[in-house]
MITORVO-215686 format. One record per residue (C-alpha): y, x, z; residue in three letters; residue number from 1. Coordinates in steps of 0.25 Angstrom, whole numbers. Example, Ala and Ser with C-alpha at 12.3 -4.5 7.8 and 13.67 -1.06 7.14 Angstrom:
// MITORVO-215686
+-------+-------+-------+-----+-----+
|    yy |    xx |    zz |   r |   k |
+-------+-------+-------+-----+-----+
|   -18 |    49 |    31 | ala |   1 |
|    -4 |    55 |    29 | ser |   2 |
+-------+-------+-------+-----+-----+
***
This chain:
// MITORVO-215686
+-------+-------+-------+-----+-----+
|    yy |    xx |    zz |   r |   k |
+-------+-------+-------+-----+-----+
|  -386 |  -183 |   153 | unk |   1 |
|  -400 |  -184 |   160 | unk |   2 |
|  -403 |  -171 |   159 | unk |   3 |
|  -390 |  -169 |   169 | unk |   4 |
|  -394 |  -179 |   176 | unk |   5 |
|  -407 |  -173 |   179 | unk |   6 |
|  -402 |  -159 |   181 | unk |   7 |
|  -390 |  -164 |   193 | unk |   8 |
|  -402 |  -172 |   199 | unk |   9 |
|  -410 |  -158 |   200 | unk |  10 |
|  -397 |  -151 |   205 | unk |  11 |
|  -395 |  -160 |   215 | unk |  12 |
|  -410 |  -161 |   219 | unk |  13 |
|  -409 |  -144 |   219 | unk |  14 |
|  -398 |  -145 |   229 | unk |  15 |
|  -405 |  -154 |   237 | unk |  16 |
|  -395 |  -163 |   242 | unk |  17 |
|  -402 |  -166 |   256 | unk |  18 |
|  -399 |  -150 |   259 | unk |  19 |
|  -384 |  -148 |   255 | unk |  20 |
|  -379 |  -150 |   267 | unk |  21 |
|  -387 |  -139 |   274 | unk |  22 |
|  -378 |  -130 |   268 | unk |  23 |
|  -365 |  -137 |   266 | unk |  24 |
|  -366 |  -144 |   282 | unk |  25 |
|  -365 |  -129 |   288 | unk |  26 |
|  -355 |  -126 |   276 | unk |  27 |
|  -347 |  -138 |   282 | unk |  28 |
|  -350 |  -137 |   298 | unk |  29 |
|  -347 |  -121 |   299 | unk |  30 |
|  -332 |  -125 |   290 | unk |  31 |
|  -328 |  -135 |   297 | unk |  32 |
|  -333 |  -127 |   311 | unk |  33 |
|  -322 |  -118 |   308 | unk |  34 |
|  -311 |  -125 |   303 | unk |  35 |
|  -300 |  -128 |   311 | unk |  36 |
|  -292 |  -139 |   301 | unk |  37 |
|  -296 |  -148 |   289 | unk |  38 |
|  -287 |  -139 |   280 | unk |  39 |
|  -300 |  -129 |   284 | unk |  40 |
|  -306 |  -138 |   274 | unk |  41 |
|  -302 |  -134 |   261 | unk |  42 |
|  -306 |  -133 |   246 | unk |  43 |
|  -314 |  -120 |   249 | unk |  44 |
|  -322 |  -128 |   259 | unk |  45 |
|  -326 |  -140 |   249 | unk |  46 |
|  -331 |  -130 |   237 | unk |  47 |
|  -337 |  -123 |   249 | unk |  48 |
|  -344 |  -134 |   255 | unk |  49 |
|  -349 |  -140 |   239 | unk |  50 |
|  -356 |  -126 |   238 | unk |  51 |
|  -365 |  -127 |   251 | unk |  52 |
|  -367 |  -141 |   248 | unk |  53 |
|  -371 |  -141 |   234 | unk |  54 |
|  -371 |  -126 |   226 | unk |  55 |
|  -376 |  -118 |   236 | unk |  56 |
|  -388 |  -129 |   238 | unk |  57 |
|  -390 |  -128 |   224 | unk |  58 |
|  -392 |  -114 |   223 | unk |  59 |
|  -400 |  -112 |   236 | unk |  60 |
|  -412 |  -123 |   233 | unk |  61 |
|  -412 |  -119 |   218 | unk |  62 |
|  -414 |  -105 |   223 | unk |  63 |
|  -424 |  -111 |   231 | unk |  64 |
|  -431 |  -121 |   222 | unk |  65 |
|  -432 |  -111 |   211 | unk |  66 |
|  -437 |   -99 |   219 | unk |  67 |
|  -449 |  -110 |   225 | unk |  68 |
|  -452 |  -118 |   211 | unk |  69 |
|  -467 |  -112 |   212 | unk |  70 |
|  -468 |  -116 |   226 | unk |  71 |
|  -461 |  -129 |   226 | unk |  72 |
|  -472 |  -137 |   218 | unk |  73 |
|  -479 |  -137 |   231 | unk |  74 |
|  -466 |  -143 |   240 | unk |  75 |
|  -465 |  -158 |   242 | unk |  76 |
|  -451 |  -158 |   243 | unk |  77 |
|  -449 |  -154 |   228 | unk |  78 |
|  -455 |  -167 |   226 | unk |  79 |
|  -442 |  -177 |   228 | unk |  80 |
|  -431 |  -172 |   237 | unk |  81 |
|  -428 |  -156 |   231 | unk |  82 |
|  -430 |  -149 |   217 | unk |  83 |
|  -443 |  -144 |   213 | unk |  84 |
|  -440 |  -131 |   200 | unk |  85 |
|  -449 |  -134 |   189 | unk |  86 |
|  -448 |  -131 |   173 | unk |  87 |
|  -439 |  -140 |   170 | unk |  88 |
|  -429 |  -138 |   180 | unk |  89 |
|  -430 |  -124 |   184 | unk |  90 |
|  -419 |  -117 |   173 | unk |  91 |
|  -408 |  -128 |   178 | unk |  92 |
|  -410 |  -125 |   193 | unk |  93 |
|  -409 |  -112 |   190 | unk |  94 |
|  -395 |  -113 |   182 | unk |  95 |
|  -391 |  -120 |   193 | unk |  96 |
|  -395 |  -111 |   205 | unk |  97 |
|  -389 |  -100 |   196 | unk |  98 |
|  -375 |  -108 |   195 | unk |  99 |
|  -375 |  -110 |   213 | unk | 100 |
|  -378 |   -95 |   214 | unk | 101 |
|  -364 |   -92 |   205 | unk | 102 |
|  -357 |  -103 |   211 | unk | 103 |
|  -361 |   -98 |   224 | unk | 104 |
|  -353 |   -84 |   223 | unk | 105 |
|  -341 |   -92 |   222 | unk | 106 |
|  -342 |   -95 |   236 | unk | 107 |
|  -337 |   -81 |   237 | unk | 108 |
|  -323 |   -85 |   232 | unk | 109 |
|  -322 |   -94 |   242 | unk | 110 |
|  -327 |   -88 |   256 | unk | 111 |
|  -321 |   -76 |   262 | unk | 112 |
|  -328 |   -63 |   261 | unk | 113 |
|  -332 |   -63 |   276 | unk | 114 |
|  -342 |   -75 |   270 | unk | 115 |
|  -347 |   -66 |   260 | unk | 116 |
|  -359 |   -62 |   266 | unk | 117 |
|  -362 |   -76 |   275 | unk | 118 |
|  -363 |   -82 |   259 | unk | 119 |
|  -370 |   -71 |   254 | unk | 120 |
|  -381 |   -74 |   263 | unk | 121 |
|  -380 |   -87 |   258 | unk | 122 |
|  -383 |   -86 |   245 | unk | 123 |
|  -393 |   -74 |   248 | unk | 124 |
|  -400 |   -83 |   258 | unk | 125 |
|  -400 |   -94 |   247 | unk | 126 |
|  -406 |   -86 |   237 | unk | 127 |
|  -417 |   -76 |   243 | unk | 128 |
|  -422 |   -87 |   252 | unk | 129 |
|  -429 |   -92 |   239 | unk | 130 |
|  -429 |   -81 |   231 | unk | 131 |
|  -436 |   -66 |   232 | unk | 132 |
|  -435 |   -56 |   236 | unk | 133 |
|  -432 |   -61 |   249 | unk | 134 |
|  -439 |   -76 |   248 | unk | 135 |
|  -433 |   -79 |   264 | unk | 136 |
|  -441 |   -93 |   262 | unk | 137 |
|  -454 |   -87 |   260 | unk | 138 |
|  -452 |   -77 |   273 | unk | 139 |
|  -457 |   -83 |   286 | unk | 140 |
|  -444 |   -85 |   297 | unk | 141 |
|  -434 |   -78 |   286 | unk | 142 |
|  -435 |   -90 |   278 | unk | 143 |
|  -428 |  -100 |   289 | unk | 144 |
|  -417 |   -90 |   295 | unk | 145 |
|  -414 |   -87 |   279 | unk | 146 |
|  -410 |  -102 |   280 | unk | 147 |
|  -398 |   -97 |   288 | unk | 148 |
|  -391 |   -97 |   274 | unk | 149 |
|  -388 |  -113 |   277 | unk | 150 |
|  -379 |  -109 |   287 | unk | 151 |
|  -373 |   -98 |   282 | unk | 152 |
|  -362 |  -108 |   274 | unk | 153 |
|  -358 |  -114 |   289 | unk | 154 |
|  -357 |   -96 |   291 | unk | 155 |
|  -347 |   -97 |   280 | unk | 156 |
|  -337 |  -110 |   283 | unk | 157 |
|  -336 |  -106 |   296 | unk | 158 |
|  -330 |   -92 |   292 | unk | 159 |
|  -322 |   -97 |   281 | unk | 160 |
|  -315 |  -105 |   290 | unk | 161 |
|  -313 |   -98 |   302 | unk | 162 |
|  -315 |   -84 |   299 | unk | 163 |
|  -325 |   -80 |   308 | unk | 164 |
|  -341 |   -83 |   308 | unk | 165 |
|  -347 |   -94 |   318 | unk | 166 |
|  -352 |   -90 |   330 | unk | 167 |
|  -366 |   -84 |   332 | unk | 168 |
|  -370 |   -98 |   340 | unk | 169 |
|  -366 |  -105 |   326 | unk | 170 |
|  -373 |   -95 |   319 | unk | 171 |
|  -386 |   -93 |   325 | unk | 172 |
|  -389 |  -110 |   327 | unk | 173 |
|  -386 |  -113 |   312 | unk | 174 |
|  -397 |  -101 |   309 | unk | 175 |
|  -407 |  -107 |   318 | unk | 176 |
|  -404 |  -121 |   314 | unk | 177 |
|  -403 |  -117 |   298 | unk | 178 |
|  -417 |  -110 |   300 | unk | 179 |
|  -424 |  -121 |   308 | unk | 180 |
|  -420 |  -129 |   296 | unk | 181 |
|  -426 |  -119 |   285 | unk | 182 |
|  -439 |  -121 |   294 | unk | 183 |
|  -441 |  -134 |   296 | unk | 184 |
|  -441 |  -138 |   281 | unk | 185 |
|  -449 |  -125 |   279 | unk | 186 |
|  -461 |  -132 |   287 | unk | 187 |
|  -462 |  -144 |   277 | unk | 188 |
|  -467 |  -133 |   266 | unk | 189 |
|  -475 |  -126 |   274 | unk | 190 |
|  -489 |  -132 |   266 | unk | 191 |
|  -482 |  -131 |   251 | unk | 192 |
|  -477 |  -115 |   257 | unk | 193 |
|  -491 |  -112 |   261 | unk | 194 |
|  -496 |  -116 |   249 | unk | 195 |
|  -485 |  -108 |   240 | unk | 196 |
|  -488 |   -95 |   250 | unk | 197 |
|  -474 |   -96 |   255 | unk | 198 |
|  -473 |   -90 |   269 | unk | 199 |
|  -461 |   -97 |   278 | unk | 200 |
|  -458 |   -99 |   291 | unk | 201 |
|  -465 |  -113 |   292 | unk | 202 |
|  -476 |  -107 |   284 | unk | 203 |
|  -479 |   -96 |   294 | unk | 204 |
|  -475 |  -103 |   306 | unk | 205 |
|  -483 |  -117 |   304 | unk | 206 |
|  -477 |  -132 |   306 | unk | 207 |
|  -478 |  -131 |   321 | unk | 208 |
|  -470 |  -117 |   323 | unk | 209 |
|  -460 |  -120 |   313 | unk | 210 |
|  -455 |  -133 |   321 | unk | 211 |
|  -455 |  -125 |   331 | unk | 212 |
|  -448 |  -115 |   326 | unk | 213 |
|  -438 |  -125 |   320 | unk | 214 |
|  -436 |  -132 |   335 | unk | 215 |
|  -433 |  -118 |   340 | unk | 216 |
|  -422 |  -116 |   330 | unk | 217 |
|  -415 |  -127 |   331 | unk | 218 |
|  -416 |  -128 |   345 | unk | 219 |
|  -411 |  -116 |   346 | unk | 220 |
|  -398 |  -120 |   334 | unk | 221 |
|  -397 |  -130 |   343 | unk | 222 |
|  -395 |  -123 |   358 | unk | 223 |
|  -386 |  -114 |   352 | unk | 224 |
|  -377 |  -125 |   346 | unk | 225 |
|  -378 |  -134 |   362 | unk | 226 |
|  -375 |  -118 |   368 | unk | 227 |
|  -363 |  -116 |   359 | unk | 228 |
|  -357 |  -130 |   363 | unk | 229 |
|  -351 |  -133 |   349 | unk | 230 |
|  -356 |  -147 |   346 | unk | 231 |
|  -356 |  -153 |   361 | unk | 232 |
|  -364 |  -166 |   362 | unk | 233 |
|  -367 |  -166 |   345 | unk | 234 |
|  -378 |  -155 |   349 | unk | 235 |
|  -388 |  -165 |   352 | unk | 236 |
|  -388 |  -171 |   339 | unk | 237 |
|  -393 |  -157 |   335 | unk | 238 |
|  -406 |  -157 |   344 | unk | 239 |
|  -412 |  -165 |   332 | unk | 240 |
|  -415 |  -153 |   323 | unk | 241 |
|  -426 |  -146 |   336 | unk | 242 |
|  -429 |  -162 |   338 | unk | 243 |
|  -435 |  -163 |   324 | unk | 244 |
|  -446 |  -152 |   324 | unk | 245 |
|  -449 |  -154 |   339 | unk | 246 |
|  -452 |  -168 |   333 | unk | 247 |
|  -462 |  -163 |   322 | unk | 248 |
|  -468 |  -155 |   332 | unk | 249 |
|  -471 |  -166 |   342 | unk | 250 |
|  -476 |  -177 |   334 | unk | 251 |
|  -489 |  -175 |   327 | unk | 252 |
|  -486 |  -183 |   315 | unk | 253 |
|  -472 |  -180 |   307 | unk | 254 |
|  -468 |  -181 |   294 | unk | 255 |
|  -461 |  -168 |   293 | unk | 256 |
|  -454 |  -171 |   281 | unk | 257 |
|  -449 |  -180 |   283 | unk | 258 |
|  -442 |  -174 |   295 | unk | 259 |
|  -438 |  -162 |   287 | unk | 260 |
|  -429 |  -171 |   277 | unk | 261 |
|  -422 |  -178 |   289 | unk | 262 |
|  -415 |  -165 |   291 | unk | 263 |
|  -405 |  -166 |   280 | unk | 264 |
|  -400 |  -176 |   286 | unk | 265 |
|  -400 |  -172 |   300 | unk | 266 |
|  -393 |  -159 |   293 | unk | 267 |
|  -382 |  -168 |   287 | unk | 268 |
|  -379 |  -178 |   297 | unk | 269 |
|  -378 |  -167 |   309 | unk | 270 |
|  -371 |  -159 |   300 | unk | 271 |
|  -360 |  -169 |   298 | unk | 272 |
|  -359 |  -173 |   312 | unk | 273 |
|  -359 |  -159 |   313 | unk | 274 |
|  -347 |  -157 |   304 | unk | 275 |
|  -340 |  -169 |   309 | unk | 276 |
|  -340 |  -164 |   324 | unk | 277 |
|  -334 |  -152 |   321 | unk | 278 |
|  -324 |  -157 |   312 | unk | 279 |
|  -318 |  -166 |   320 | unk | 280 |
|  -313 |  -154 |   327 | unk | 281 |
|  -302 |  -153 |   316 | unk | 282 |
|  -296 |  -166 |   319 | unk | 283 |
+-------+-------+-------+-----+-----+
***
């Protein structure tokens, strides 16, 4: 019975908890951005929205934690708050990402075959950002627009509900703001990456320009959102992602850490008000 007890705690520390909504909020606000009724909300969305939330989070980090085990014994944040591989553990995590990947191709069953290939970059994105041949988190810019794979289950919702893709504005702000993401939480490892020999782009572009990199892109999400007019007044909340690395860059003294783990919860509260704006509509 303890030995159970133990291996749930590790699945549920493997998939992160803090980080499920990052693929199962843009799973949610792309559906219901297309919906046009509550009926829209059946029981293809509920098995759809348990796998972004919880299998697909599983399979993602355990690719990612397995692929880095040598790495991770210089990272920090193995220490409390995520899974670090090691002997003991390491044959069960990989039964277990070996179970998401086979659960995963029964997503097919459920989605049309015009979202084949938006989920097929999923799981390729999933996979090959950690593992070789392609390794995207070890290669400088491609690692963060790689990162595009947590949008791409929004991609999917929308189309499964209305048929057609989102529009290009919708599109390119999630890319941005998906990417700025990847690099902001890229800059807290840039010492443990240097010293693994892991080259991203937070690595070759140093703390400075990688806030600055990071302000850019979601200043620029952000102006595409205020042009496109879809959120009215509720944009403004949305200035606080540019807000927080223009605010590292301005004071000499930050705890970026401490900074980088308020965004899960900037993600999830702004994600459901998010949600709740739109789905108001359908009232």
């Amino acid at each position: 019975m303890n030995d159970i007890r133990i291996q749930f705690n590790q699945l549920l520390k493997l998939s992160r908890p803090r980080f499920w909504f990052y693929l199962a909020g843009p799973f949610m606000v792309g559906f219901v951005s297309g919906a046009d009724s509550l009926t829209d909300f059946g029981l293809v969305f509920f098995i759809l929205l348990f796998y972004f939330l919880f299998i697909a989070n599983v399979m993602l980090y355990g690719v990612n934690d397995l692929a880095d085990e040598s790495i991770d014994i210089l990272n920090v944040k193995k220490e409390e708050k995520e899974l670090r591989v090691n002997s003991k553990n390491r044959n069960f995590i990989k039964f277990i990402v070996i179970i998401s990947l086979l659960l995963s191709f029964f997503v097919f069953l459920l989605i049309s075959k015009e979202s084949y290939l938006l989920f097929v970059l999923f799981l390729f994105l999933s996979v090959f950002y950690s593992l070789p041949p392609f390794r995207f988190k070890t290669v400088p810019f491609l690692d963060f627009l790689s990162n595009t794979l947590y949008v791409i289950p929004g991609f999917i919702a929308f189309y499964e509900v209305t048929l057609v893709y989102p529009d290009w504005i919708f599109v390119i702000s999630s890319i941005l703001w998906a990417g700025a993401m990847h690099l902001f939480s890229a800059i807290l490892d840039i010492q443990p990456d240097k010293e693994a020999g892991i080259s991203t782009t937070a690595v070759y572009l140093g703390l400075k320009k990688s806030l600055l990199l990071c302000l850019t892109l979601w200043l620029s999400a952000w102006f595409l959102l205020f042009y496109s007019g879809f959120l009215g007044h509720l944009i403004y909340i949305f200035l606080v992602y540019p807000i927080l690395p223009l605010y590292v860059l301005l004071k000499k003294k930050v705890d970026l850490e401490k900074i980088y783990w308020l965004y899960p919860y900037i993600n999830t509260i702004l994600g459901f008000i998010l949600f709740m704006f739109i789905f108001k509509k359908l009232f």
